[in-house]
LOTOR-138064 format. One line per 8 residues: their letters; for each residue x, y, z of C-alpha. Coordinates in Angstrom, 1 decimal. Layout:
<recs>
A	X Y Z ~ ...
</recs>
This chain:
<recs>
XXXXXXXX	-29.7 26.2 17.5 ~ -27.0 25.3 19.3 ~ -23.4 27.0 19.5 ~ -21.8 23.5 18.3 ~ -24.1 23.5 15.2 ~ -23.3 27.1 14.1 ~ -19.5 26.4 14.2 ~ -20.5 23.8 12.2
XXXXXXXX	-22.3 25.8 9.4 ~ -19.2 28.4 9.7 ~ -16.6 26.7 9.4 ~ -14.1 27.2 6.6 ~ -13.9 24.0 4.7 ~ -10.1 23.7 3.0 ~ -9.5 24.3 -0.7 ~ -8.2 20.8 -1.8
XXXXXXXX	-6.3 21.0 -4.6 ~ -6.8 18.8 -8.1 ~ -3.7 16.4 -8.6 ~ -1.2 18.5 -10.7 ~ 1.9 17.2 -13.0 ~ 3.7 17.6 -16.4 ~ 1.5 13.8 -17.1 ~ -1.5 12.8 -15.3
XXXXXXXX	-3.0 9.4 -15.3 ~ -5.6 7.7 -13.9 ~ -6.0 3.8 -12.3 ~ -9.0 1.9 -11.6 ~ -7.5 -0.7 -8.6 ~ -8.7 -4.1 -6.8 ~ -7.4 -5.0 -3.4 ~ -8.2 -8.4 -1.6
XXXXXXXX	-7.1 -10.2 1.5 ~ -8.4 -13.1 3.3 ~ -6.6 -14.3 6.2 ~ -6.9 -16.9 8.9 ~ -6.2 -16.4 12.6 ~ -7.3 -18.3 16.0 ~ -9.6 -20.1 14.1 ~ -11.8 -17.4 12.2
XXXXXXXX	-11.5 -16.1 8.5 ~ -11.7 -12.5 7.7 ~ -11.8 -11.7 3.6 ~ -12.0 -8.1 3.0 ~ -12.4 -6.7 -0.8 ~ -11.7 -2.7 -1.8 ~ -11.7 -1.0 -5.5 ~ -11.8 2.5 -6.5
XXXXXXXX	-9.6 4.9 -9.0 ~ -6.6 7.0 -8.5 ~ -5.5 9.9 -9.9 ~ -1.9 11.0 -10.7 ~ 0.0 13.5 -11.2 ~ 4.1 13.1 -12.1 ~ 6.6 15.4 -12.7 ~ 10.6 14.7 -12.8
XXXXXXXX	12.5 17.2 -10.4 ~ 15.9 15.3 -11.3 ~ 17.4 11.8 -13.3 ~ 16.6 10.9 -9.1 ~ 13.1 12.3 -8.2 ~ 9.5 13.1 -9.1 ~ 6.9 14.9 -7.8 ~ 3.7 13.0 -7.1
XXXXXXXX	0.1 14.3 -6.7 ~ -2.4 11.6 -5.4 ~ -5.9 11.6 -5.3 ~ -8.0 8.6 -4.1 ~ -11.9 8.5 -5.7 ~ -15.1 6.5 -5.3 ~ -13.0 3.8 -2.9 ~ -15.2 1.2 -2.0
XXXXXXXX	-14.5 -1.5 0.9 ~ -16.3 -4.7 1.1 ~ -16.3 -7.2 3.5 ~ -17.2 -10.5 2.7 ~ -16.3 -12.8 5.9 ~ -16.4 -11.5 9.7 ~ -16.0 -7.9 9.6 ~ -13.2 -5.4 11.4
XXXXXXXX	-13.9 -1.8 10.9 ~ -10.4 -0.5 12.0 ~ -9.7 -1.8 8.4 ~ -12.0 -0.3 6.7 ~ -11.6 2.9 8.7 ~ -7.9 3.2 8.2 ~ -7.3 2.3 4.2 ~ -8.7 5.6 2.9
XXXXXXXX	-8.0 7.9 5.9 ~ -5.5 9.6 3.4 ~ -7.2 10.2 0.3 ~ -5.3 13.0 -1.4 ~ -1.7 13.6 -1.2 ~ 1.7 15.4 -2.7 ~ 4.8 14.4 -2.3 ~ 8.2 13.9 -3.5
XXXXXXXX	9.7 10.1 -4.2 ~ 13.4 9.3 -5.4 ~ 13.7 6.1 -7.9 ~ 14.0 3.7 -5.1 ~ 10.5 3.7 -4.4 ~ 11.0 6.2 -1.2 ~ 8.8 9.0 -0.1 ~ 10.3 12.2 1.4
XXXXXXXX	9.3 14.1 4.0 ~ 7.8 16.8 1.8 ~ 4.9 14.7 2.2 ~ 1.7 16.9 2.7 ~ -2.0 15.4 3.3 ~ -5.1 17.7 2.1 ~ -8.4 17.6 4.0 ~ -7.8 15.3 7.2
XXXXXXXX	-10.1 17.6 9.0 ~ -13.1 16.0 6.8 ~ -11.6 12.7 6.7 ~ -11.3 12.6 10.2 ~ -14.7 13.9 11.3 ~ -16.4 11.0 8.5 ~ -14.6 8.3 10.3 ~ -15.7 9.3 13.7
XXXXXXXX	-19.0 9.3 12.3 ~ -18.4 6.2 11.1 ~ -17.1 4.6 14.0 ~ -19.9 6.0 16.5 ~ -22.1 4.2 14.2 ~ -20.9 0.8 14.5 ~ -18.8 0.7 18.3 ~ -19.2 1.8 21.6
XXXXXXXX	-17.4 1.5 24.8 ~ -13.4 1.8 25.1 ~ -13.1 0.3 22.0 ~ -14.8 3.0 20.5 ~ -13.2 5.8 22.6 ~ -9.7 4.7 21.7 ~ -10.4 4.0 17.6 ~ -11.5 7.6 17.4
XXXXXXXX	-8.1 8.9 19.9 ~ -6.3 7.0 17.4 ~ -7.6 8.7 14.4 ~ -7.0 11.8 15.9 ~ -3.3 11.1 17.1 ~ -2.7 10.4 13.6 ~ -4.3 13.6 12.2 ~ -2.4 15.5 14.8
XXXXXXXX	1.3 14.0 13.7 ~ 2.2 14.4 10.2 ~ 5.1 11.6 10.7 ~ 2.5 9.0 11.5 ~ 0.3 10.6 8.7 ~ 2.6 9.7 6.0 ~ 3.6 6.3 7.7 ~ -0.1 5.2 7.2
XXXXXXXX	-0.4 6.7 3.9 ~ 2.6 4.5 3.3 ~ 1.0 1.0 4.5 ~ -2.1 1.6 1.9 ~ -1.4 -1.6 -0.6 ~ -2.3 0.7 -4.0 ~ 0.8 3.3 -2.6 ~ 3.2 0.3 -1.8
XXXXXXXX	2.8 -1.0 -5.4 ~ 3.1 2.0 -7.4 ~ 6.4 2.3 -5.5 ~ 7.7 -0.8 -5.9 ~ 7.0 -0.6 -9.5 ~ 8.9 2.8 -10.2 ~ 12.0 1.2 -8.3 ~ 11.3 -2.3 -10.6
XXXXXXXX	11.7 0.1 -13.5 ~ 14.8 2.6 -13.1 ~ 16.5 -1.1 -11.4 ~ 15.5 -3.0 -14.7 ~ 17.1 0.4 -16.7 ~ 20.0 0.5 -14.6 ~ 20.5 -3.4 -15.2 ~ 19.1 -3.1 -19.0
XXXXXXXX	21.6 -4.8 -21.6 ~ 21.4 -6.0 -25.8 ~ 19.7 -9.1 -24.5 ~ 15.5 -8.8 -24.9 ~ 15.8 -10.7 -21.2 ~ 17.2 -8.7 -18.4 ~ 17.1 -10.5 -15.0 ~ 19.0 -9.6 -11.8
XXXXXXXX	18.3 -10.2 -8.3 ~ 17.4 -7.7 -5.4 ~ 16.2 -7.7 -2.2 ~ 13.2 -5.8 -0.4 ~ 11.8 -5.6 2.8 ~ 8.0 -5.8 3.6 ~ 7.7 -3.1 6.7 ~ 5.5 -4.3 9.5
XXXXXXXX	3.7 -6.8 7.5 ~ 3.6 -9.2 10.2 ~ 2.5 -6.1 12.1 ~ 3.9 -2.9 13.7 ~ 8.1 -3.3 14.2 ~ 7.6 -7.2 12.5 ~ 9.1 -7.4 8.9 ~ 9.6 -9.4 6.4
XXXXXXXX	12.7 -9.7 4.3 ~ 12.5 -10.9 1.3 ~ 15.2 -11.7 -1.8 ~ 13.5 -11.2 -5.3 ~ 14.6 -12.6 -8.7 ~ 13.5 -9.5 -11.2 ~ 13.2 -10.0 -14.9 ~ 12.4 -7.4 -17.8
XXXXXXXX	11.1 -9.2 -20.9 ~ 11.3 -6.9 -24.1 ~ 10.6 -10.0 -26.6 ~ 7.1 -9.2 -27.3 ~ 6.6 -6.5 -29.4 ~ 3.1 -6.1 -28.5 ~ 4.0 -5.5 -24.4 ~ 7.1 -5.4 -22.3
XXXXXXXX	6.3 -7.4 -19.5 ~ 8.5 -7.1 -15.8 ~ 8.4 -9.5 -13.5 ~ 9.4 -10.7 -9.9 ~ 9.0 -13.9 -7.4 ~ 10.6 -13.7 -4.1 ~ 11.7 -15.6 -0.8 ~ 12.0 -15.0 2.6
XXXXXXXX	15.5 -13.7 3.5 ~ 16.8 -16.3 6.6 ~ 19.9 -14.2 6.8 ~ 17.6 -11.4 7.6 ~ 14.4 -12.5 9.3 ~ 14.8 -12.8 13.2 ~ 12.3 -16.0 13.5 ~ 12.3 -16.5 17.3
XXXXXXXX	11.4 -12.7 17.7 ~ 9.0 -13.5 15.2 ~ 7.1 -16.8 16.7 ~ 7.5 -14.9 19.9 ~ 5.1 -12.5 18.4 ~ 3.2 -15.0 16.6 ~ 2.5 -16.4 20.1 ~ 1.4 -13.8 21.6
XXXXXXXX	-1.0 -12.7 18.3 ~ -2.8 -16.3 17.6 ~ -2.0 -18.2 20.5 ~ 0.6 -21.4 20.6 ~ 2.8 -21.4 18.0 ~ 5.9 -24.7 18.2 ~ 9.2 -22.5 17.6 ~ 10.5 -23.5 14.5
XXXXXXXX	8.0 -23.6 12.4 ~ 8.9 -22.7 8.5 ~ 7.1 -20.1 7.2 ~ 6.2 -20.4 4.1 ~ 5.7 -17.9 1.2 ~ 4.5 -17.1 -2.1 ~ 5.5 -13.7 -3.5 ~ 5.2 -12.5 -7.4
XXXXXXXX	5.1 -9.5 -9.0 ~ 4.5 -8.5 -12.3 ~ 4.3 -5.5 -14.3 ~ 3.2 -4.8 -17.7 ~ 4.9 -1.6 -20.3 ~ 3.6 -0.1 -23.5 ~ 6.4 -0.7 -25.6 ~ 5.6 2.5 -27.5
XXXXXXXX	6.2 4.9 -24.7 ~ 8.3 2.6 -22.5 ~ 10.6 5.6 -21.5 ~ 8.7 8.1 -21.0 ~ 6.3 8.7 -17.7 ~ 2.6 6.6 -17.8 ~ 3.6 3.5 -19.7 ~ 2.8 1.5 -16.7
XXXXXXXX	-1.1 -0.5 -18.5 ~ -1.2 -2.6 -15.8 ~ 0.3 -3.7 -12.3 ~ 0.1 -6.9 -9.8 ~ 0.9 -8.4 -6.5 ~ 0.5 -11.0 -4.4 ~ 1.7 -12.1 -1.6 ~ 0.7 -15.4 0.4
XXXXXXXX	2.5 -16.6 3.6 ~ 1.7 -19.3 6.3 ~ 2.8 -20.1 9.4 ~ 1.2 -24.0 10.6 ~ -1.5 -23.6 13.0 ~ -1.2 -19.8 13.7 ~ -1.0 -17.6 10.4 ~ -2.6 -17.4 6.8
XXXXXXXX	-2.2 -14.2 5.1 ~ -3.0 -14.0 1.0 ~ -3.2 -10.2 -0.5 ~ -3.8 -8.9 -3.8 ~ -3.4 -5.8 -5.5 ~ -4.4 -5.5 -9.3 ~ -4.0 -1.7 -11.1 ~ -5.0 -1.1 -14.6
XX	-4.4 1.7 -16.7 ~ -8.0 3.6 -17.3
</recs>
């Protein structure tokens, strides 16, 4: 037996802790994209449950405990592993996060060791050559820099709408009036969604309806922010990612949210039943992006 193999049978696994909090709750979640690029479609499909922990530090921030289970990812259209290998890399976290829907950097990740060594496995499986080489230095720059762990935690779809919800619901408190229709506007920016330094800002139209006394239902549709959005750095990069692109071009978008309270606990943490969004934006002749993300209350 080799010295490599009884390292292996030694070594001291970490203790990963279950999610902790004053309320736990758990999701079951769907996530689906299909997007069009140079010609090709790619549709990709993940589900699984998470687990939460939350507890209130201040009026301003909670402590959150995170815990990923039984993820599944599913391709059904061409097939690119780096997204598959990526999504889940961080499956079980704790953090703090302020009512704005921002993480802080007490943000600790449990277990990368064993997510790490899975993926390589993964990745020798399917590639070879420098594409494999630099997928697994990748994977092991990230586990190496907790900045860029939290960043990617950060990008997962499932994360990005639980925070978007907790800032939909202290801004539709702080905004809350004797009307059963609270609406206000916002705005929001989608980091790297076009990819890595290439944003999209959006302005949103919110709305909480508390008509129904069965559910109290939130709600958002946005646009793209012109004031904001830098278009020729952004056909510039369009260019260069599908190939020729006419400057000018509109992009077009389709952005909703919605959100979905028990009326019965509405102030108090875990009312959230069920969450949504979806976003859809096309560029002619170079992008199609559609994403959903559905969350229901188990």
């Amino acid at each position: 037996m080799s010295w490599f193999n009884l390292s292996e049978i030694f070594r001291e696994e970490e203790v990963i802790p279950s999610v902790s909090g004053d309320d736990k709750i758990s999701y079951r979640f769907l996530y689906t994209r299909s997007q069009w690029m140079r010609g090709s479609k790619i549709e990709h499909e993940v589900e699984g449950n998470i687990d939460m922990g939350i507890s209130k530090y201040d009026e301003n921030t909670f402590h959150w405990s995170i815990d990923f289970k039984n993820v599944e990812c599913r391709k059904k259209t061409n097939f690119i592993l780096e997204f598959y290998i990526f999504w889940d890399y961080v499956k079980r976290a704790d953090f703090s996060i302020n009512i704005d829907g921002q993480i802080s950097y007490d943000f600790k990740a449990f277990d990368l060791n064993t997510s790490y060594r899975e993926k390589v496995e993964k990745v020798s499986q399917y590639l070879d050559g420098n594409r494999r080489k630099n997928l697994i230095n990748g994977l092991k720059k990230i586990k190496d820099n907790p900045v860029s762990v939290k960043r990617l935690f950060e990008l997962n779809p499932v994360i990005q709408l639980l925070c978007k919800e907790l800032d939909f619901y202290h801004r539709s408190l702080k905004n809350s009036s004797e009307s059963p229709i609270n609406a206000y506007k916002t705005t929001d920016i989608l980091r790297d969604y076009f990819g890595e330094g290439y944003h999209l800002p959006l302005k949103k139209f919110s709305a909480l309806d508390k008509s129904n006394g069965e559910a109290i239902i939130g709600s958002c549709v946005g646009g793209v922010d012109k004031e904001k959005i830098k278009k020729e750095t952004l056909f510039r990069y369009m260019k260069k990612l599908a190939g020729k692109v006419a400057i000018g071009s509109d992009l077009l978008l389709d952005y909703s949210e919605f959100y979905q309270y028990n009326p019965e606990t509405f102030l108090n943490t875990g009312s959230l039943e069920r969450a949504e969004t979806y976003v859809q934006t096309i560029i002619a002749d170079a992008w199609y992006l559609e994403e959903q993300t559905l969350l229901i209350k188990n």
